[in-house]
N, CA, C and O atoms as a printed pandas DataFrame, in Angstrom:
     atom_number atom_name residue_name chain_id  residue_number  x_coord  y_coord  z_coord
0              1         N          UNK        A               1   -0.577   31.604   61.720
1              2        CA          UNK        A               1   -0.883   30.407   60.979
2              3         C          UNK        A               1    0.104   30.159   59.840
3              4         O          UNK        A               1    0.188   29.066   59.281
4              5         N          UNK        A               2    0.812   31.169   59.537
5              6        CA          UNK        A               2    1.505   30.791   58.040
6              7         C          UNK        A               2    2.852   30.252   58.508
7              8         O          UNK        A               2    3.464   29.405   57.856
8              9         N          UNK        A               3    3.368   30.844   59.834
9             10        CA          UNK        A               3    4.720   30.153   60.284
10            11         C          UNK        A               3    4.470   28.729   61.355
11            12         O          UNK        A               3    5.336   28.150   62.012
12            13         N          UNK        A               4    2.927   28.396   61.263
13            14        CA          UNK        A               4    2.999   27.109   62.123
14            15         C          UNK        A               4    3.775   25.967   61.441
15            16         O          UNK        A               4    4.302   25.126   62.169
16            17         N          UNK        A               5    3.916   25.843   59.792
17            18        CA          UNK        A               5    4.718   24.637   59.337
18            19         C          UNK        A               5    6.371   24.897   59.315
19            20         O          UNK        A               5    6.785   24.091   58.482
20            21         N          UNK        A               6    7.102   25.381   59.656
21            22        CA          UNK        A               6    8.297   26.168   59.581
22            23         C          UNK        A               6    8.697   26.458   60.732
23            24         O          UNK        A               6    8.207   27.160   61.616
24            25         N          UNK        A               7   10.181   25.517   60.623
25            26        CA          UNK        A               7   10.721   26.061   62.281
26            27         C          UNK        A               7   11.567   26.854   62.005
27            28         O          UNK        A               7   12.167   27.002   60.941
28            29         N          UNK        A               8   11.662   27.469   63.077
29            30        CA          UNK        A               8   12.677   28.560   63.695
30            31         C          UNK        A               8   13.985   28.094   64.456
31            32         O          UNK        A               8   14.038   27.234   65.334
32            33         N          UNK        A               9   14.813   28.687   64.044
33            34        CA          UNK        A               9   16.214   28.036   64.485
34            35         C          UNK        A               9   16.455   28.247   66.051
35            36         O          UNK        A               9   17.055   29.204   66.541
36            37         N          UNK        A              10   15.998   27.400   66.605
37            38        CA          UNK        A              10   16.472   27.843   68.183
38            39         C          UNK        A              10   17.765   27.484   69.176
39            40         O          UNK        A              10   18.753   27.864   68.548
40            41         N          UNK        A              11   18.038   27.120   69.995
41            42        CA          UNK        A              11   18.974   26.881   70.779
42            43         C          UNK        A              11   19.202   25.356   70.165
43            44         O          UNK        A              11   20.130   25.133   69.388
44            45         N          UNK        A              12   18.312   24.374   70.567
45            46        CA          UNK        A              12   17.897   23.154   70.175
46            47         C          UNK        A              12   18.401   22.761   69.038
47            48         O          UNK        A              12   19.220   21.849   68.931
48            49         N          UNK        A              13   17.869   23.529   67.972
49            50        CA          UNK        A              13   18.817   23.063   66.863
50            51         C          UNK        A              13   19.684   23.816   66.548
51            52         O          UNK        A              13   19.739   23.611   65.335
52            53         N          UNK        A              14   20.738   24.879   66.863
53            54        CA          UNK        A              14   22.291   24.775   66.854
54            55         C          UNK        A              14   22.946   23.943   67.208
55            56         O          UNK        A              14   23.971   23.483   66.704
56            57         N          UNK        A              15   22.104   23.520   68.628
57            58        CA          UNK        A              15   22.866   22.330   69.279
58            59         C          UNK        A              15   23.336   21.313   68.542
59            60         O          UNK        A              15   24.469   20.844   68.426
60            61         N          UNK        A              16   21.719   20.886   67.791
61            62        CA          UNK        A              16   22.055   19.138   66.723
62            63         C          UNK        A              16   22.521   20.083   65.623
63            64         O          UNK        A              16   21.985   19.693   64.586
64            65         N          UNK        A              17   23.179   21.011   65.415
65            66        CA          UNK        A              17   24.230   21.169   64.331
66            67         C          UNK        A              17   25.544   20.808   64.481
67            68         O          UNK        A              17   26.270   20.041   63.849
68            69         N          UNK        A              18   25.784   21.816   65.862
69            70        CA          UNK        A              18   27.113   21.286   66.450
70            71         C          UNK        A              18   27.148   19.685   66.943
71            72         O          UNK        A              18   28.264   19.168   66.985
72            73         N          UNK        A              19   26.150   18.982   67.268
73            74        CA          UNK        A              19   26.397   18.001   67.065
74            75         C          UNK        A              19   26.701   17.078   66.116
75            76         O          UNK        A              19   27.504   16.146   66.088
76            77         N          UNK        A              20   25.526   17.719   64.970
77            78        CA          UNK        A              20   25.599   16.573   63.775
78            79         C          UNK        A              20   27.181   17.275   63.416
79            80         O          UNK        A              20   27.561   16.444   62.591
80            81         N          UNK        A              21   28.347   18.303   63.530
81            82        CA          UNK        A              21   29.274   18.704   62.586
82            83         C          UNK        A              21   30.199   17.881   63.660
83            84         O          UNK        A              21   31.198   17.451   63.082
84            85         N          UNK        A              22   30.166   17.494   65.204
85            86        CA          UNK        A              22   31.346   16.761   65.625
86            87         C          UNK        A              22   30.834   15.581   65.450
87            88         O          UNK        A              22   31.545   14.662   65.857
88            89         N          UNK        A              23   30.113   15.374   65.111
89            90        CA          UNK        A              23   30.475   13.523   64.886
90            91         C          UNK        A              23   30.933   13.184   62.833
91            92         O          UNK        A              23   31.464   12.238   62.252
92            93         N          UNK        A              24   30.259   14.785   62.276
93            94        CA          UNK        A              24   31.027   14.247   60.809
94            95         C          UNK        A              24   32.179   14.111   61.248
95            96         O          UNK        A              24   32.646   12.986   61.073
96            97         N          UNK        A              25   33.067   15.120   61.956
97            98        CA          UNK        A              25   34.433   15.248   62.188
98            99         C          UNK        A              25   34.989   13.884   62.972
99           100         O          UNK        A              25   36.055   13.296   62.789
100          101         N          UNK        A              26   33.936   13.583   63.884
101          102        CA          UNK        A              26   34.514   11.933   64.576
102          103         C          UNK        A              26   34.384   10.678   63.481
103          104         O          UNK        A              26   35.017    9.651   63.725
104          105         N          UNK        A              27   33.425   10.771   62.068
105          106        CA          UNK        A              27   33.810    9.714   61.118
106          107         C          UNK        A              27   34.518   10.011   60.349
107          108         O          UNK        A              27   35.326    9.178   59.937
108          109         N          UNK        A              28   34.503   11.354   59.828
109          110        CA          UNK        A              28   35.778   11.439   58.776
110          111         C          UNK        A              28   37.141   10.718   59.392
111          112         O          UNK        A              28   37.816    9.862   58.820
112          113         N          UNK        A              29   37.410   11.383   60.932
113          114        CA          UNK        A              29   38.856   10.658   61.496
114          115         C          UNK        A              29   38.845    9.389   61.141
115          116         O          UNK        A              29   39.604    8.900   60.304
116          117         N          UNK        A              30   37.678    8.585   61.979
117          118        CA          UNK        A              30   37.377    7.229   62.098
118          119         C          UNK        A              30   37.619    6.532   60.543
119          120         O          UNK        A              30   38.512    5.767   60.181
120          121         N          UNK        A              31   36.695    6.990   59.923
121          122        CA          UNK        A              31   37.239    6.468   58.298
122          123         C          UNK        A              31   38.323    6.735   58.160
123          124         O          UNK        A              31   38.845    5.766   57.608
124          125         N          UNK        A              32   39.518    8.005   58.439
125          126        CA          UNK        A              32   40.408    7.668   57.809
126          127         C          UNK        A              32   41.737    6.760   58.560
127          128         O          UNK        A              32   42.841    6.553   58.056
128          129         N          UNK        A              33   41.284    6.346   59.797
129          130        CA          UNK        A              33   41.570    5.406   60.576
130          131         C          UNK        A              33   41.745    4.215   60.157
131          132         O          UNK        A              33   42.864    3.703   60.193
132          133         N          UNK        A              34   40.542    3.490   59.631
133          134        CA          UNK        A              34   40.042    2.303   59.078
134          135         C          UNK        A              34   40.798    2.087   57.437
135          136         O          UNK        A              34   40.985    1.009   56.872
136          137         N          UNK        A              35   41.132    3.433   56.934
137          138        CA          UNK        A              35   41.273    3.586   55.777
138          139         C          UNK        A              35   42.919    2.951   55.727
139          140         O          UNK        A              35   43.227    1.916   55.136
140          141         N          UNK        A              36   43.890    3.857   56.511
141          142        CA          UNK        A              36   45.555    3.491   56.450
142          143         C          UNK        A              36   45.235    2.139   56.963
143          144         O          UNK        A              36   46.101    1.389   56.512
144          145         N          UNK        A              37   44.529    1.578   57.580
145          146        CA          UNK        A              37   44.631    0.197   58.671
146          147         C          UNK        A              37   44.582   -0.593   57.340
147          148         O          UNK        A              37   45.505   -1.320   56.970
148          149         N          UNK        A              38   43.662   -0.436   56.786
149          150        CA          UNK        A              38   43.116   -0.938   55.522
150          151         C          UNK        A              38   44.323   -1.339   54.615
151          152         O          UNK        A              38   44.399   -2.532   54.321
152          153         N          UNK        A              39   45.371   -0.403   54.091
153          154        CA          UNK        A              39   46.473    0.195   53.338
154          155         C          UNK        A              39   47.198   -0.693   54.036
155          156         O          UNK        A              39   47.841   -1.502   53.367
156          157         N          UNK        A              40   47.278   -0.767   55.450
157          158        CA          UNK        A              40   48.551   -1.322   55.748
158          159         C          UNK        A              40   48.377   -2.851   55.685
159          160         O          UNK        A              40   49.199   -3.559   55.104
160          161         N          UNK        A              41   47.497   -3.244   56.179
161          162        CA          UNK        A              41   46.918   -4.565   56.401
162          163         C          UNK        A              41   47.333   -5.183   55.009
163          164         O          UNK        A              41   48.071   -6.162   54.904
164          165         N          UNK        A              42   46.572   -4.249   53.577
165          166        CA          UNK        A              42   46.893   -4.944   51.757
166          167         C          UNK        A              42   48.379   -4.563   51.625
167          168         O          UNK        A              42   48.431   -4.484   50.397
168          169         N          UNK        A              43   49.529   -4.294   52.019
169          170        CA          UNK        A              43   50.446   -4.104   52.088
170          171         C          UNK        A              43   51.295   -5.267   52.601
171          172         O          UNK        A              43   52.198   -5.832   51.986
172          173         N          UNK        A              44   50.817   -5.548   53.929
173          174        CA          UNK        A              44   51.395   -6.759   54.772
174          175         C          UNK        A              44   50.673   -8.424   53.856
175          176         O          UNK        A              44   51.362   -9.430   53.684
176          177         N          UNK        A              45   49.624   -8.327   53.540
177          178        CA          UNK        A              45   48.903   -8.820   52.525
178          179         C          UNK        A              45   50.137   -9.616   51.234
179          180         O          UNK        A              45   50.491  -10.770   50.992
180          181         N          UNK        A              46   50.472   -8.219   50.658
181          182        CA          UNK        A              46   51.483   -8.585   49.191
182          183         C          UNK        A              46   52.891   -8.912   49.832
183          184         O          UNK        A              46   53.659   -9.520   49.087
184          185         N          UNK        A              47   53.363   -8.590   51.147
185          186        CA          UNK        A              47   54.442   -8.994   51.652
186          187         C          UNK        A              47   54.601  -10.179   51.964
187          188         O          UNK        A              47   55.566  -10.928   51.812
188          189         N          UNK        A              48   53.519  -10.342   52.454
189          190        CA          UNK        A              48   53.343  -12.371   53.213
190          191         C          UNK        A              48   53.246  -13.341   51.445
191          192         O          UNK        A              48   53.978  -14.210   50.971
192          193         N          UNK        A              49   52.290  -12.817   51.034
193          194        CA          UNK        A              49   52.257  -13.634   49.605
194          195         C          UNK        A              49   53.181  -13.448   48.623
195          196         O          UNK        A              49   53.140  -14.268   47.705
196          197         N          UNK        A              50   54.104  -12.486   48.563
197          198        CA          UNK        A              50   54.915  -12.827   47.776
198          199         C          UNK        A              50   56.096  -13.254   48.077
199          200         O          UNK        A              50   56.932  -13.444   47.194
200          201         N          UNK        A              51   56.419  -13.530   49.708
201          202        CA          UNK        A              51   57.516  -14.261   50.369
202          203         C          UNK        A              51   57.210  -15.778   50.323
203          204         O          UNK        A              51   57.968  -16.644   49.886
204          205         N          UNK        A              52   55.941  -15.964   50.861
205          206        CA          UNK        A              52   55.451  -17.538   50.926
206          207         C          UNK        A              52   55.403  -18.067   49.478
207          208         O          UNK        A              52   55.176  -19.275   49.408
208          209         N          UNK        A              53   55.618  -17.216   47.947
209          210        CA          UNK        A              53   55.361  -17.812   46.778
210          211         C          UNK        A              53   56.272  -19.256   46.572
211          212         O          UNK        A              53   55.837  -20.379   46.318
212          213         N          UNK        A              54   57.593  -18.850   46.760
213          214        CA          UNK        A              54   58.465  -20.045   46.691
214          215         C          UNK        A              54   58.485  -21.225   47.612
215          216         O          UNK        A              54   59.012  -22.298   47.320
216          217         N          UNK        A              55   57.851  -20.949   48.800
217          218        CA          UNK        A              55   57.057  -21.994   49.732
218          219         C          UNK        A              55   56.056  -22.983   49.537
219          220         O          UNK        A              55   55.904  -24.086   50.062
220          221         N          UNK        A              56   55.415  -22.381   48.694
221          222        CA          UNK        A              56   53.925  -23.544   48.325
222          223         C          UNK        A              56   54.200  -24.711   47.707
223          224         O          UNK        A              56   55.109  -24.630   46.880
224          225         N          UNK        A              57   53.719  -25.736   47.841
225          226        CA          UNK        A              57   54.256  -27.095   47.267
226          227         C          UNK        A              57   54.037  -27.010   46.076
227          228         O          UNK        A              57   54.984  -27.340   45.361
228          229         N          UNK        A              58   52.954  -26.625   45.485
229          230        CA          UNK        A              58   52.614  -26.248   43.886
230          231         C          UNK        A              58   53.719  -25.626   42.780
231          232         O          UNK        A              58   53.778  -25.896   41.581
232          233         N          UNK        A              59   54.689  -24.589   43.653
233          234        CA          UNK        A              59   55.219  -23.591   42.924
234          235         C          UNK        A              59   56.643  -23.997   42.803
235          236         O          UNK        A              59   57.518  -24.017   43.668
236          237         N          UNK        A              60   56.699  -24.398   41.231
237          238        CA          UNK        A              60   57.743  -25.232   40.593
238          239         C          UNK        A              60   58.984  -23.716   39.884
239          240         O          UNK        A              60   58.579  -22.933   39.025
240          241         N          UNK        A              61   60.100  -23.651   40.354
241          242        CA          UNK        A              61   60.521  -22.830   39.925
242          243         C          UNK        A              61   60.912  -22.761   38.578
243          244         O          UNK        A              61   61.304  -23.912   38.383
244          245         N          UNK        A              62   61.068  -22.103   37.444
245          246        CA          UNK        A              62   61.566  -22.407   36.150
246          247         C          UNK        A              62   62.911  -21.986   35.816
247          248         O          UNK        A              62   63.539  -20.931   35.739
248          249         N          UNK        A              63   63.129  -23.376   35.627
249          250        CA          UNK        A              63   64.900  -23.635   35.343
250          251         C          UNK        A              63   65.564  -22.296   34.457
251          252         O          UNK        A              63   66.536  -21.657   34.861
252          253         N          UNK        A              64   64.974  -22.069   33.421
253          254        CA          UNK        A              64   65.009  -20.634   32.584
254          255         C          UNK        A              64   65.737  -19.500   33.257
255          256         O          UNK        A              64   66.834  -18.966   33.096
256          257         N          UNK        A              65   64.469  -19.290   34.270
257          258        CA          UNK        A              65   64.277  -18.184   35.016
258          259         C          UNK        A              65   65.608  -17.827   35.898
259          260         O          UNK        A              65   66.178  -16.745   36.033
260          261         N          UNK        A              66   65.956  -19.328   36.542
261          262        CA          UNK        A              66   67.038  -19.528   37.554
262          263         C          UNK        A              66   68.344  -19.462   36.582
263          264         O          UNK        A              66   69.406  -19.029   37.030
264          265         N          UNK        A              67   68.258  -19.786   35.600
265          266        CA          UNK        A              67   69.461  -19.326   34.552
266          267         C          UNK        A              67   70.125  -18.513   34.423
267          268         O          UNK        A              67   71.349  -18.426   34.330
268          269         N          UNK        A              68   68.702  -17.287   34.395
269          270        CA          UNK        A              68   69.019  -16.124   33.874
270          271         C          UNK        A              68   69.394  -15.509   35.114
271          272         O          UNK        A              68   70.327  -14.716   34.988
272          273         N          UNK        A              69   68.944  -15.640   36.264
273          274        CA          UNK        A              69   69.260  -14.658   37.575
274          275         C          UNK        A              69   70.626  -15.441   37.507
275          276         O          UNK        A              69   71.353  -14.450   37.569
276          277         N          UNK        A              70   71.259  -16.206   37.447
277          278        CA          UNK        A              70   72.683  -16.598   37.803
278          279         C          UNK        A              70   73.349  -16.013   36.574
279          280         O          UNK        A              70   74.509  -15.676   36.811
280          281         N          UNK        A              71   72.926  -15.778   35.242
281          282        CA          UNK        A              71   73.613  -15.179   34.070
282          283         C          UNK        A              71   73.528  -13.805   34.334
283          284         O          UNK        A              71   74.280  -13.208   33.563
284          285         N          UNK        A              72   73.036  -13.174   34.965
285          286        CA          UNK        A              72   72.258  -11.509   35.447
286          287         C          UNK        A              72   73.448  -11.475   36.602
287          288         O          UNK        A              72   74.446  -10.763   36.490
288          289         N          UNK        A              73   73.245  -12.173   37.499
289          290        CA          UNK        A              73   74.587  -11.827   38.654
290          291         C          UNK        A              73   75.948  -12.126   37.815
291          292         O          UNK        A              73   76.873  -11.609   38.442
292          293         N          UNK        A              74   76.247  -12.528   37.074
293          294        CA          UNK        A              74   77.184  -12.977   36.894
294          295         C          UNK        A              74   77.941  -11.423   35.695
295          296         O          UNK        A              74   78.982  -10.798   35.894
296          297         N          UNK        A              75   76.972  -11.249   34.589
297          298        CA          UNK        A              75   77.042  -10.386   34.242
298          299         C          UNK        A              75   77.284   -8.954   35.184
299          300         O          UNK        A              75   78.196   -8.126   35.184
300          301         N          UNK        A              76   76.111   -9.070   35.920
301          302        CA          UNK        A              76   76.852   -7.454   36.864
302          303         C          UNK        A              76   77.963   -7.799   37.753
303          304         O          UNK        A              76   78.539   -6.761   38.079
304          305         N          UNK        A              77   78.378   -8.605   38.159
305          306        CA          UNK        A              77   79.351   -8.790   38.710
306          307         C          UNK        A              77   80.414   -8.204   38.035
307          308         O          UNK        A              77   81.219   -7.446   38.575
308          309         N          UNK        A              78   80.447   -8.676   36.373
309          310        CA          UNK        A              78   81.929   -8.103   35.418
310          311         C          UNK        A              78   81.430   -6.609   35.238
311          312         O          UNK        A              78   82.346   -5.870   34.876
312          313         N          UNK        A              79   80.461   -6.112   35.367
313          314        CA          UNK        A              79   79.921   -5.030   34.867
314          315         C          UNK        A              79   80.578   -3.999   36.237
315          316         O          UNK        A              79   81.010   -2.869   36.007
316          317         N          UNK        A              80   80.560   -4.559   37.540
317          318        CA          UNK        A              80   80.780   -3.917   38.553
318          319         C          UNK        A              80   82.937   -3.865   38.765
319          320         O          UNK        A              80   83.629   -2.990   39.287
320          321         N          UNK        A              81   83.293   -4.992   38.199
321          322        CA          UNK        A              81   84.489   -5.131   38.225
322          323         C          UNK        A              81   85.131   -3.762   37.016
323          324         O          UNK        A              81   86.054   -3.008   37.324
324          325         N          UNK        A              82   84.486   -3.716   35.833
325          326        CA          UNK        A              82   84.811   -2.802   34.543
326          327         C          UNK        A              82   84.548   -1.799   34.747
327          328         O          UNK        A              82   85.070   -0.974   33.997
328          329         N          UNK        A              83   83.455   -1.173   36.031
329          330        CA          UNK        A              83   83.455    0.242   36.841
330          331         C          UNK        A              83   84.945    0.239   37.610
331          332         O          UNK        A              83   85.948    0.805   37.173
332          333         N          UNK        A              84   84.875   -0.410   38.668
333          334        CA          UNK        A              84   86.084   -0.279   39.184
334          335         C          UNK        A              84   87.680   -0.045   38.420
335          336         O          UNK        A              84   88.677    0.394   38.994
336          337         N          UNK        A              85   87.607   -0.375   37.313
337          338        CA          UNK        A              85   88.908   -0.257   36.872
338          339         C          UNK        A              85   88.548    0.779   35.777
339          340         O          UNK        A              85   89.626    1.353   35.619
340          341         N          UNK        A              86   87.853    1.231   35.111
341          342        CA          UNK        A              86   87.540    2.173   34.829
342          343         C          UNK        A              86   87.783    3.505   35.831
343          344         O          UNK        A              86   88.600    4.368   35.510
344          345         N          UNK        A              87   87.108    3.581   36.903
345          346        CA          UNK        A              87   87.552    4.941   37.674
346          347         C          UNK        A              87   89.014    4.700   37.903
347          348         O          UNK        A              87   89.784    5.653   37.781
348          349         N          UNK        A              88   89.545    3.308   38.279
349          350        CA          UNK        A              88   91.156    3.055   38.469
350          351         C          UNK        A              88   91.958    3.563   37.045
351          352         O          UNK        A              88   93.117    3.965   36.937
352          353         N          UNK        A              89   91.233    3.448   36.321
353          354        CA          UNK        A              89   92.123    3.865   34.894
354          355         C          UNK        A              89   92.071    5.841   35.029
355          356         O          UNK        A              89   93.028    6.597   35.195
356          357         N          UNK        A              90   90.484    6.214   34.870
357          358        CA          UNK        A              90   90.841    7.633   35.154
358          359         C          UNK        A              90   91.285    8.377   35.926
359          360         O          UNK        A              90   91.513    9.575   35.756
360          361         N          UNK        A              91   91.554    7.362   37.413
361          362        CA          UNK        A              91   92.458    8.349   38.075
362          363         C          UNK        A              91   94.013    8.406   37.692
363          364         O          UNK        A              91   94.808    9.335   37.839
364          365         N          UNK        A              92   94.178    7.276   37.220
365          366        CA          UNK        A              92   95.673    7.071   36.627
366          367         C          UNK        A              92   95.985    8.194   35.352
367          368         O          UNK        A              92   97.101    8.670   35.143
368          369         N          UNK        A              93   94.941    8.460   34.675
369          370        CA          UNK        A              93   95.154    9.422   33.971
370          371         C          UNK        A              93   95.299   10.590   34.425
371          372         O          UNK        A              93   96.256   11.218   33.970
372          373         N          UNK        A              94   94.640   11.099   35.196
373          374        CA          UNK        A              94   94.054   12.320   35.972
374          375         C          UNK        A              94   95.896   12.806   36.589
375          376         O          UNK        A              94   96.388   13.929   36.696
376          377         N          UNK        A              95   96.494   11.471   36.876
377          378        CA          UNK        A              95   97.463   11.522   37.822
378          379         C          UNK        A              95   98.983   12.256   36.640
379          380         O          UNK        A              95   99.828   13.151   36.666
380          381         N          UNK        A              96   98.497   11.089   35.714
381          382        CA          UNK        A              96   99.859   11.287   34.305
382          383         C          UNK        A              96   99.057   12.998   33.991
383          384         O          UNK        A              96   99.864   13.786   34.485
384          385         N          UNK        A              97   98.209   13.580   33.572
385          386        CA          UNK        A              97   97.851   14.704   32.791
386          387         C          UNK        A              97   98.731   15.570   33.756
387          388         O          UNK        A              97   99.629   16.278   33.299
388          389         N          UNK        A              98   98.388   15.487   35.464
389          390        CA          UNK        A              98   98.640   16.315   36.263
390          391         C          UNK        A              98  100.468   16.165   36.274
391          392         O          UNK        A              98  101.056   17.223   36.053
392          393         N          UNK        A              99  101.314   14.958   36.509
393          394        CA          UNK        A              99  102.746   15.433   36.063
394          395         C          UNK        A              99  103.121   15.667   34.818
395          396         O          UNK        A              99  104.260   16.129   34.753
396          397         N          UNK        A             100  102.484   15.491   33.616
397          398        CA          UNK        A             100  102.632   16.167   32.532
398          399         C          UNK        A             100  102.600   17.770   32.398
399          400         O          UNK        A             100  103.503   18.386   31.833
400          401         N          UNK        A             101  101.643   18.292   32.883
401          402        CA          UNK        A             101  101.875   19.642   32.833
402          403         C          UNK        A             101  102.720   20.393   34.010
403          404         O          UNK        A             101  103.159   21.530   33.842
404          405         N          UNK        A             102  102.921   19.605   35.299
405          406        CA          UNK        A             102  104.163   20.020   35.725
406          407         C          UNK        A             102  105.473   19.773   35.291
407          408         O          UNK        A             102  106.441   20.464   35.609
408          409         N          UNK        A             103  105.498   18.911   34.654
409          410        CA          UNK        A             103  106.843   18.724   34.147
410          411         C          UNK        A             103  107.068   19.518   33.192
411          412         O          UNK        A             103  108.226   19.313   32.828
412          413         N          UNK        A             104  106.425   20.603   32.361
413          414        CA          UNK        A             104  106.190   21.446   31.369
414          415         C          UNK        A             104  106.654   22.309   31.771
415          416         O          UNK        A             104  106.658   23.361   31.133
């Protein structure tokens, strides 16, 4: 009488253990399935909307803005030219140091 409320672990229920533990294992996958899909989908999301921004009839570009990206290229442009002659200058040095001390 004292073990009639109390089950005993039998075949039966190992079974719905191993069951209930492969199907956690079939939603954990499943969620994390749904999860990257998810990731990729808000990804493709910020790609489409921030390509279509300059598309919308609403979206007035600001003259400012377009200023400055043409003052910004324009600037790295000399910035990229003053590298180049810069390494052109130190190899020219590199070149005079090196017949200087042979000529020594």
């Amino acid at each position: 009488m004292l073990n009639a409320g109390r089950e005993t672990s039998s075949p039966g229920t190992e079974l719905s253990e191993n069951q209930a533990k492969k199907e956690k294992e079939r939603l954990i996958k499943e969620l994390q399935l749904i999860t990257e899909e998810r990731n990729d989908l808000r990804d493709r999301l910020r790609f489409l909307t921030k390509r279509s921004m300059k598309n919308r009839p609403h979206f007035r570009p600001n003259p400012y803005y377009e200023d400055l990206e043409r003052m910004e290229e324009a600037v790295m442009s000399i910035l990229h030219n003053l590298e180049m002659e810069n390494t052109e200058i130190h190899e020219n040095s590199h070149k005079l140091k090196k017949e200087m001390t042979f000529s020594r």
